[in-house]
N, C-alpha and C positions, 0 to 999 in steps of 0.2 A: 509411579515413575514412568515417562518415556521409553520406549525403548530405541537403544543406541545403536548405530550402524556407522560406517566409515566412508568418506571422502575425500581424498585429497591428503590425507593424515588430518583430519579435522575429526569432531566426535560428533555425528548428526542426533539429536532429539526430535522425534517426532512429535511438533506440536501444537495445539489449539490457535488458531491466528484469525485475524478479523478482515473481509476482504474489502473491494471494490466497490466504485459503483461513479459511472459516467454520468456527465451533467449535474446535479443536484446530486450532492452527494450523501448519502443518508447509510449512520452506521448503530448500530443495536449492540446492546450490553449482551454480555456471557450468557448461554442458556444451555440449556438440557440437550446435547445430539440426540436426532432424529432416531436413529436408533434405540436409543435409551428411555422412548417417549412410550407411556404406557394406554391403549387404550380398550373399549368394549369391541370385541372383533363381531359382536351381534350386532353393533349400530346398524342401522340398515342401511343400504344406500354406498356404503365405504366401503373399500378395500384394503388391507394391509398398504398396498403402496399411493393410495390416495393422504394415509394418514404420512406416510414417511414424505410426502411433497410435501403436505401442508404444515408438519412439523420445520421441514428447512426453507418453508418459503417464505418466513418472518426472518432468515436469519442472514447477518453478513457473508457475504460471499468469506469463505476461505478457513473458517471456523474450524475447522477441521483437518488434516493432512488428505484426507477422502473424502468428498463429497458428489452427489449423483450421479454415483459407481466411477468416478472418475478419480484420479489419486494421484499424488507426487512420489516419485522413487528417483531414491540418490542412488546417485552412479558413479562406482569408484573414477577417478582421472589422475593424470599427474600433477604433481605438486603446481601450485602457480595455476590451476584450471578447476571451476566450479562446473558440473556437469551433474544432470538429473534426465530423469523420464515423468511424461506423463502417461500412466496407462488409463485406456477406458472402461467402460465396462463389461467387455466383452478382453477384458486382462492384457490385452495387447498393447504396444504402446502407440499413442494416437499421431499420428503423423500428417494431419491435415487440421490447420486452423484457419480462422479468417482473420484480416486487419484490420486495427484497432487502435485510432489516432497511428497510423503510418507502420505498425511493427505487429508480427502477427504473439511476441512476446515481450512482458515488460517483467523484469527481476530489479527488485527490490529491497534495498538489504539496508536494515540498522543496526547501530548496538543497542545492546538492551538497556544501558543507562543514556543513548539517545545520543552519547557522544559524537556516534558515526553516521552515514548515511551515504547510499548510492545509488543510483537508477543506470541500466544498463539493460542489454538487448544481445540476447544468447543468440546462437546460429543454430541452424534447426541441421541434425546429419540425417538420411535418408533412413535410419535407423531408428529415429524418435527422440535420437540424445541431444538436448540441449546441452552446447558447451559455450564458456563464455571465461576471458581472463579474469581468474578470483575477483572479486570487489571486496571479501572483506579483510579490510586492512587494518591490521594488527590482532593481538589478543585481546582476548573475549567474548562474550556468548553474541553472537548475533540472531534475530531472526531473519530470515529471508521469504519475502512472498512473490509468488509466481501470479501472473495477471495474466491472462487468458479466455480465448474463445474457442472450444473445438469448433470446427466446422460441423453446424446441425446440431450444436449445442448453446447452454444459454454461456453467461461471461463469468466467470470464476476468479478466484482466487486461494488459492492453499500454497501451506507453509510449514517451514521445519525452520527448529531451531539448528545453530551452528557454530560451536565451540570452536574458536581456533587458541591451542595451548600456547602458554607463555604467561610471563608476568601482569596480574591485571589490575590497574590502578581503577576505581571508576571514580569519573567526573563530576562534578556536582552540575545540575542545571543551569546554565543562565540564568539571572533574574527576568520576569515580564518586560518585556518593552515595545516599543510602538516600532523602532528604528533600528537597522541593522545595517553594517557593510561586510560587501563580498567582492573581493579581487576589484580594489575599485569604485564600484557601484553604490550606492544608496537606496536602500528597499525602506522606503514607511506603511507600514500597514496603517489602516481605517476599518473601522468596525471590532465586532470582536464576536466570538461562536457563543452561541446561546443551546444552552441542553434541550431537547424536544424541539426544536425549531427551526427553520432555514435563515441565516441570518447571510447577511452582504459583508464581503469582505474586497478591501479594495487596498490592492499592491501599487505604490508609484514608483517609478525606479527613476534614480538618478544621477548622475555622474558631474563631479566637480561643481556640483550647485547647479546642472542643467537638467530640467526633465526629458528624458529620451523620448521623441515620437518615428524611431527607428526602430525597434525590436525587430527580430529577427524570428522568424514559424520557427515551430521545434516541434516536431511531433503532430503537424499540422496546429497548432495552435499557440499564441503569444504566451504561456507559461501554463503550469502543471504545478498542482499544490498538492502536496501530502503532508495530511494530519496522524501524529501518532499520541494514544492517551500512555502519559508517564504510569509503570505500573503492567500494567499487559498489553502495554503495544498495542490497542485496539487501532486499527487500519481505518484510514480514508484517502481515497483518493480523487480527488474532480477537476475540473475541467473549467477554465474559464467560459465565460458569456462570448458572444459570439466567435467569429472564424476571420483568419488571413484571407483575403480577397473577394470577403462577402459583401462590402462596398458600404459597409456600416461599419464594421468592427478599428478603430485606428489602433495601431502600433505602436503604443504608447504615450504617454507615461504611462496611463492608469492599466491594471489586470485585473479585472474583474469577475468574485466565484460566488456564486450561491452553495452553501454547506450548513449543511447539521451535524451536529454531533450528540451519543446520545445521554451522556451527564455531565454532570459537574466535574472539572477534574481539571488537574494539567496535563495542555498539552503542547507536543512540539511542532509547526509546521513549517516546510520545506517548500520552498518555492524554485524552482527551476526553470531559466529563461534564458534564451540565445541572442546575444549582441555580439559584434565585432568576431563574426564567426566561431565564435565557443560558448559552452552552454554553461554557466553559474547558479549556482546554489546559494539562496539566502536563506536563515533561518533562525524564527522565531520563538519563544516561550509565552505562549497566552494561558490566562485562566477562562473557563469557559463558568459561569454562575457561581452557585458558593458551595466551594469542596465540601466542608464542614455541616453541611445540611441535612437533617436526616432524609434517607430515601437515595442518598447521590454517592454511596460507596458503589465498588467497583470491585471486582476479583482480579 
């Protein structure tokens, strides 16, 4: 089991999460922390900490609450405020990053039956504390992933689980579908994720039977897609094909991601785009190859 710590009156689990990754987004199944990886310290040539990179440098950013000595810690706040630190590894907490699509932080929050979701953008206090207006709304387990670059480091992601108490009903998934509406809009996906592969996925959005070639930047770019596999939340998140004012890229309808994923399985993704100056959320239920296959289970 986890161990528990407190936030907010929430009950924090510290635990295993699957991170990032910009551009082409590419995510790996559950594996053994680097830590725990066992090997001949006689090899020649290797180091202890040569094997501890090579062992996390197949792995998802954020697998871990700790990863290259850097770490997520919750930090008590009042009610109504989510608030954490990142420390580095030199234990202190890191108080310089770089930015990353327009925000030098992206906090990311679902339930675990995938009911929920939110993207949001803490304040950084001179102190290391990221604090931010809760995002998880209502009861039950949420996970929350922190997206990140220290400055003079590489881009991460770690995560804790985040009970908030109360009565908890869970949801059953949407069925698959191509088409979805949000506040309005009309999202049809094209394409569909392939396990081991970079497949094309193509978002058209449209309102009242009109396809939008308005969109609005968000983040510097026409929408933002995260994928989550049903089951352990295994994380992805990327980026569409080209850029707002790169003199190729149009502004819709179409949004455009190159993504892998790395099995068979369901998942849920979340599309995020800015029209008529507010940012909406469309989301999906695709199957990625055939669950049922051997070789394609999942932890």
């Amino acid at each position: 089991m986890n161990t528990a710590t407190k936030l907010s009156g929430f009950t924090l689990g510290l635990a295993a999460v699957f991170g990032a990754a910009y551009g082409v987004g590419h995510l790996s199944g559950p594996v053994t922390p680097a830590a725990e990886t066992r090997h001949d310290a006689t090899e020649p040539g290797h180091t202890d900490g040569d094997h501890a990179a090579a062992a996390t440098d197949h792995l998802p950013g954020g697998l871990l609450v700790s990863d290259r000595g850097y770490t997520l810690a919750p930090v008590t706040a009042p009610a109504g405020e989510f608030a954490f630190r990142i420390t580095g590894p030199d234990g202190r907490p890191v108080t310089r990053y770089d930015v990353a699509h327009d925000k030098r932080m992206h906090l990311i929050v679902a339930r675990r039956d995938l009911s929920g979701f939110r993207h949001v953008h803490p304040e950084l206090a001179p102190d290391g504390t990221w604090r931010v207006a809760s995002p998880l709304a209502g009861p039950g387990v949420w996970r929350a992933f922190a997206d990140f670059t220290p400055t003079g480091g590489e881009a991460l992601t770690l995560g804790v689980d985040v009970t908030v108490p109360g009565p908890l009903v869970d949801r059953p998934l949407p069925p698959p579908a191509t088409s979805t509406t949000v506040d309005g809009y009309t999202v049809t996906l094209s394409g569909a994720p392939q396990p081991g592969r970079t497949s094309r996925l193509t978002l058209t959005v449209s309102r009242d039977g009109r396809p939008l070639t308005d969109l609005q930047p968000y983040l510097g770019a026409y929408g933002h897609l995260v994928a989550l596999r049903q089951g352990d939340l295994a994380y992805l998140h990327v980026h569409p094909e080209g850029a707002p004012g790169d003199g190729l890229t149009p502004a819709g309808p179409a949004v455009i991601f190159s993504a892998e994923v790395p099995s068979a399985g369901t998942y849920r993704l979340f599309l995020d785009f800015r029209h008529g100056g507010a940012v909406h959320t469309a989301e999906f239920t695709v199957v990625a190859g055939d669950p049922g296959a051997p070789g394609h289970g999942h932890n």
